[in-house]
Structures are given as structure tokens and as C-alpha cells.
C-alpha angles and dihedrals in degrees: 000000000000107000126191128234082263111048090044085056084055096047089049084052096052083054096059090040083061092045096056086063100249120115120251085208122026134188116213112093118256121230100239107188110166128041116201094248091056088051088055102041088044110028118182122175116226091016114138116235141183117210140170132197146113125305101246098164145023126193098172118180112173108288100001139058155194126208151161125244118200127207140161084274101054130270135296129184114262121192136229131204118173098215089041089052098037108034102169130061092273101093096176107102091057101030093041113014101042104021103045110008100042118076144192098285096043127131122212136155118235134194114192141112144294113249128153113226118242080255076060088247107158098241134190112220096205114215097173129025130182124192104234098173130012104214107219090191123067113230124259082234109159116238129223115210116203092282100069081247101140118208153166083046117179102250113117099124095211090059109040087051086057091041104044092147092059093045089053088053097046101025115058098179089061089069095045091065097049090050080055089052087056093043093049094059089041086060096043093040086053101041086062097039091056086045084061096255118149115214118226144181129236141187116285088179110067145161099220111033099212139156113067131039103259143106111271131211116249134206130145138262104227099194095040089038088212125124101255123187137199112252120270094189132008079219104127109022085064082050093058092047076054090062092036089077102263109125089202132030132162139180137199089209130193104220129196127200126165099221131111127312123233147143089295101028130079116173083227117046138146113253112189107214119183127188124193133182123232087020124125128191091259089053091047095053087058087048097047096047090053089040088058097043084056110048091043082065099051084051109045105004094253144051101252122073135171128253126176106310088332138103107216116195109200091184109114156280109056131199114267110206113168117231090253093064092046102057084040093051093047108027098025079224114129112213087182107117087359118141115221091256081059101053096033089056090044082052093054086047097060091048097258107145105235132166137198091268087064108092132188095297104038090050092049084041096060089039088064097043095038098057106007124040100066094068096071115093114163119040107304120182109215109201151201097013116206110273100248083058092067124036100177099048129111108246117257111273086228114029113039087203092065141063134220099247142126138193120202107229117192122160094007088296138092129264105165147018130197137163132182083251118237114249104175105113087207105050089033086061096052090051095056080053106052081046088056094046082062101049083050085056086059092266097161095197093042118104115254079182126094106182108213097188098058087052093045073051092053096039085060076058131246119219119237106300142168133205139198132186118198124200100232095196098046093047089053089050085067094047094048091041087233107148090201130066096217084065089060093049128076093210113023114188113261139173122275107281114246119227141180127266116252097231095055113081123204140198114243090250086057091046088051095047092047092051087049085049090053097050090044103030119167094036138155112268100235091045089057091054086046100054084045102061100200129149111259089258100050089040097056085044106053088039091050085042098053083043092056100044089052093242096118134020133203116227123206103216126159087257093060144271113327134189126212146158116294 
């Protein structure tokens, strides 16, 4: 393990701490009273508090001393005097220990007393302090010059995705939208439970992944010796709880689908999917509009939020447009009657890429995303979808072609999805087979599954019902106004780090232009050399020197010349 000047000086620390006979990590609990947000919200002058946090800041001058502590609830300035910390003759714990062996990182509990400084700060003056943890990595903190300039700031994406833990510590907003992320699924949690809905688990791991039109991760059961796949939808298993005899279920459900990865996409999500008895999709428009009011509310403290360039309003009720009328609005092209041929040739027409896989629904299905739902901005219900494009909906009461069924746009993407959910065992049956006729045409997204048991569930017979799934972290990203998923979980997936081989040793230049590569990769030559800001000989050295050791590689496209990750 390569270590920097830094991080072998803190090492050397943690060495003498030991020495002087205390404990870098200890292991009695320490009696934490007082949190900084309670000291804010409940001042008291002269009150006795013990607090524990990281070290942020020092400000030492001789015997005395200002600093920053830390905590979950944010950080307040604590104060050290030397005679005040040390009373007696012994001077060590303040002249060696704090001053010259503790660092920014550090945590450390504290006991001392409220004062307001004569600037009128709320200040901690500390009268006992205890090293909980000795940090061995130096923090990413920005720095501001005298200027007021501020550099050397934590927001390389790549890193602070890898590095979660660091982005929480220097960069506070990044919490707050986590804390709305938990406030988002309270409110939701709480809005079903008072409507009488009972939450449930099901399966992730499952034999046949139903329930949703995706690729599925695969792995094998070795005690069972049986293929086994990580669900794609909690869609019927909640069904068979239907039947079971429950008139309202929900999950916050991990999923799981082996597809590409974007700014909107994460192989792994939570998806929310709700089924109530007796419902029907018109019923379950009314309920999501009030469900997303609400929980707005509960997150901002009002129904309208930011997002991008654009004012959403989350207060019902929301336009409701079929998807006839939308292709029709945007492309003047009526799918209405039309065979596939039909729509797969007026596709082609409009410049959408299609292929002979692609049956009656999925080529209705990139039409619409293709030219249409882009278009709508504040929350749109599109409504009673064309029967090949759901397979597990219940068919329109008054057009057999069509399906009771909406999607939530916002955005111009999609937030929810809900059916009157079909509850016919026989039809239901010759739709799994026409899906498994698709995926034999090579239709990647199309079931080769037919789940027996589910139909065996649905020929005991399940009431009326209608269902909704809700994509959680989508629905977060408009709250937080983050146009990218990775910014709304706490550990997006990324690709295998690549590190250097112990054996190679670097420069520091060449350490500091293979972390940029990492962050960039692939990235045009010359804008490498630009982000690095190196001199032209320094330059020419580091990137012949990552070249050499096999640690990057230059690629010749017609674009240029690119360097990535070897």
C-alpha cells in the first residue's frame, strides 16, 4: 500500500499517542448529551454539555485556542485554554496531544461550557477532551485563500460516489437530501398505513422473475441446483397476497434489472407497488394524485418543487391525455387499427430505429418515447395504453383494443405506472404466451417465463383490483431538484476501481494525473493535458510514464486521439 507524505506523518502521530500511554480508539461509550442542533435551538449561557464529533477546524494561538466540532446535526465552535484544559502543572494533553498529535478528521468527545463570544458565536469552552478516533487520511476540505477564492472543493462525481462517506463529511447539502429521501418514504409509509394498507415482504431472490417486462440478473441455487434471479418486479407475489384474502398491500421493494446504466438508470432501485381490492385505474389516479400532494408536503413543505429549469406543482388534480391522442398530437400519425407492419414502417418514417424483435407494443412504446414524452413537463397521466403494451392489465370497458392502464410522466419521464389489473386466469395465460412468443423472436425485454403459480393463484379467483409501482428514487430526484440517480443514492453501482500496482511507483504528478484520468476516462488527449495543468515537460513525462507502466492506454479514433484506463 502506497501511502502519501500525509498519511505516513499521521501514522507517525498515532505512534506517539500510543506512546503516551492513551488509546486512539477506545472502546467505553461516551455519554454524549447534547447534540449542536439542541444547543442552537436551546441556548443556555453557563449550561454544561458533552459532545462528540469530528475536529473540522483549528485556530490555535499559543495557549489558546478556536475550533470547529462536527456532529450528525451539523457543527458548532468549541474553545481551548490551556490552563482551563490542563489545571494542574501537567501541560501534555493540550501542548502535545491537541496542539501537535490530533488532526482535521479526528473524533474526539468533549465536556465544557456554554459562553457567547464578545462577536456573540455560541462557543463551547472545553474543560475535558478524550480522542475517540485517530483519522489516518487527510480530508478532501476546500480551501479559501485570502481572497475568499475557495479550491481544491470535493466534486468529482466519480469520486464522491466512491467516496460517499467523505462527501457526507465536506459537503453538508449532500445529507440534506438523503434526510429528504427518508422523509419522502415516512410520509409515504404513513399516507398507506392511515388508508388502512398493510406493508409486506416478498421474495428478491426468485425462480421465475415476473412481473414487469425487463432483463433479470441470474445467478444458482447450489443446494436447490435450480437457476435462480433476482426480482425484476414485486408484482405477483403482492397479487397472490390479493387473492390471499388482504384488500390492500404495499412494498418498498429492492429491484433488480440487468440493463444500461445512465443518469436515470441504476441496475438496483426501489420501486413502491401498491395493490388494492375493489380499486380500479380510475380510482387509483384520484389516490396518486393525493399520495404525491402529500408527500411533497412532508418533504418541502409545500406542494411545488424545482427541477432543472423547470417549476413542478405536485397539488391535484393532473391532466389525463391517452396515448392515442399523444402520438397523434406530436407525430399526426393514428395507431389506432394499425397492424404492426403498419406502425413499425410509420416509425421508421419518423426516424425511430426499430427491428423485427420489436412487436405491436414495443413499437407503440418507442414511438412514444421517442416523440412524445418529452413534451410533458408537470405531472401528465397518460392513459388506456394499447393492449400488446400490457400484458397484465385488465382490457378497456369500452374499447376491447385498449387497457386500463396510466403512466405518470413528469419531466418527460416516467414516475409511475398502474393498471386495473387483469384478473381473468385464462386471458391472463394467453397473454404470458404471446409474451413468450417475443422474447422467441429475440425481444430482449419480453418474459420467457410463464408462472404457473401466479395463474393456479388467479384461477382460485382475485377480486377487482388496481396496482401502481412508483419509482422511489426518481421520484426523490424531483424533490431534490438532482438531475442524476447516482446523487439520490448513497452507493450507486460503479466499475471496478482501477489501482496501481504496488510494485510501480509514481511521482506525485503522475498520482495526481492518474486520479484526474479516473474521474474523466475516456477523455480527449489534449483536454487531459488541459485539466492537468502541467508544464509541457512535466506533462509529456507523467503521461509517457502512466503509458509505460500499463496503467493507461491512448486510443487513435476518428475523433482524435483519447486516453483511458488500461
Amino acid at each position: 500500500m502506497q501511502l502519501s507524505e500525509l498519511e505516513l506523518i499521521r501514522r507517525e502521530k498515532l505512534t506517539q499517542i500510543r506512546a503516551l500511554g492513551i488509546d486512539p480508539y477506545p472502546a467505553a461509550l461516551f455519554p454524549v448529551d447534547h447534540l449542536t442542533s439542541d444547543i442552537k435551538a436551546s441556548y443556555v449561557e453557563g449550561k454544561k454539555v458533552k459532545m462528540a464529533g469530528r475536529l473540522m477546524s483549528r485556530r490555535i494561538q499559543g495557549k489558546a485556542s478556536f475550533a470547529e466540532l462536527q456532529d450528525a446535526e451539523g457543527r458548532i465552535q468549541v474553545y481551548f485554554n490551556r490552563d482551563e484544559l490542563c489545571p494542574g502543572a501537567d501541560k501534555t494533553l493540550y501542548n502535545e496531544v491537541y496542539k501537535k498529535l490530533l488532526d482535521i478528521g479526528d473524533f474526539i468527545g468533549l465536556e465544557g461550557t456554554l459562553f457567547t463570544t464578545q462577536v456573540g458565536e455560541k462557543t463551547v469552552l472545553v474543560d475535558h477532551l478524550t480522542l475517540l478516533s485517530k483519522s489516518l487520511k487527510p480530508l478532501p476540505l476546500p480551501k479559501t485563500d485570502s481572497e475568499g477564492q475557495i479550491h481544491h472543493e470535493f466534486n468529482d462525481s466519480e469520486l464522491r460516489y466512491r467516496q460517499r462517506y467523505a462527501d457526507l463529511i465536506v459537503n453538508p447539502n449532500v445529507k440534506e437530501v438523503f434526510i429528504k429521501r427518508t422523509k419522502l418514504f415516512t410520509a409515504m409509509r404513513s399516507f398507506f398505513n392511515n388508508n388502512g394498507y398493510f406493508e409486506v415482504e416478498t421474495p428478491i431472490l426468485q425462480s421465475i422473475p415476473g412481473g414487469a417486462a425487463a432483463r433479470p440478473f441470474k445467478t444458482h441455487h447450489n443446494s436447490l441446483d435450480i437457476p435462480m434471479y433476482l426480482r425484476i418486479a414485486c408484482e405477483l407475489y403482492l397479487k397472490k397476497l390479493i387473492v390471499g384474502g388482504f384488500d390492500g398491500v404495499y412494498e418498498f421493494a429492492k429491484t433488480f434489472r440487468n440493463e444500461g446504466m445512465d443518469r436515470t438508470h441504476n441496475p438496483e432501485f426501489t420501486m413502491m407497488e401498491i395493490y388494492v381490492a375493489y380499486k380500479d385505474y380510475n380510482w387509483m389516479m384520484d389516490f396518486t394524485e393525493k399520495l404525491l400532494e402529500f408527500c411533497a408536503t412532508e418533504v418541502n413543505g409545500h406542494s411545488k418543487t424545482v427541477f432543472g429549469d423547470h417549476e413542478i406543482d405536485f397539488k391535484a388534480p393532473y391532466a389525463r391525455v391517452t396515448m392515442t391522442e399523444s402520438i397523434r398530437q406530436f407525430t399526426g400519425f393514428d395507431i389506432s387499427d394499425k397492424t404492426e407492419d403498419q406502425i413499425r414502417a410509420a416509425a421508421r418514417d419518423m426516424g425511430i430505429e426499430v427491428d423485427q424483435s420489436m412487436g405491436k407494443g414495443k413499437l407503440i412504446d418507442e414511438i412514444f418515447g421517442e416523440k412524445c414524452e418529452a413534451n410533458y413537463i408537470q405531472p401528465t397521466f397518460i392513459i388506456d395504453y394499447p393492449k400488446e403494451m400490457s400484458p397484465l392489465t385488465k382490457v378497456h370497458r369500452s374499447n376491447p383494443d385498449l387497457t386500463e392502464r396510466f403512466e405518470l410522466i413528469i419531466c418527460g419521464k416516467e414516475l409511475a405506472n398502474a393498471y386495473s389489473e387483469l384478473n381473468d386466469p385464462i386471458e391472463q395465460r394467453e397473454r404470458f404466451e404471446d409474451q413468450v412468443k417475443l422474447a422467441g423472436r429475440g425481444d430482449d425485454e419480453a418474459t420467457e417465463f410463464i408462472d404457473q403459480d401466479f395463474l393456479r393463484a388467479l384461477e382460485y379467483g382475485m377480486p377487482p383490483t388496481s396496482g401502481m409501482g412508483i419509482g422511489m428514487d426518481r421520484l426523490i430526484m424531483f424533490l431534490t431538484n438532482n438531475a442524476s440517480i447516482q446523487e439520490v443514492l448513497f452507493f450507486p453501482q460503479m466499475r471496478p476501481e482501477r489501482q496501481i500496482a504496488p510494485d510501480i511507483e509514481l511521482t506525485q504528478d503522475e498520482k495526481d494525473l492518474f486520479e484526474i484520468l479516473k474521474s474523466n476516462a475516456p477523455i480527449d488527449l489534449n483536454e487531459l493535458k488541459a485539466l492537468s495543468c502541467l508544464s509541457n515537460k512535466k506533462w509529456d513525462k507523467a503521461i509517457k510514464s502512466l503509458t509505460k507502466h500499463g496503467v493507461a492506454k491512448v486510443n487513435k479514433t476518428d475523433e482524435g486521439l483519447f486516453i483511458d484506463v488500461a
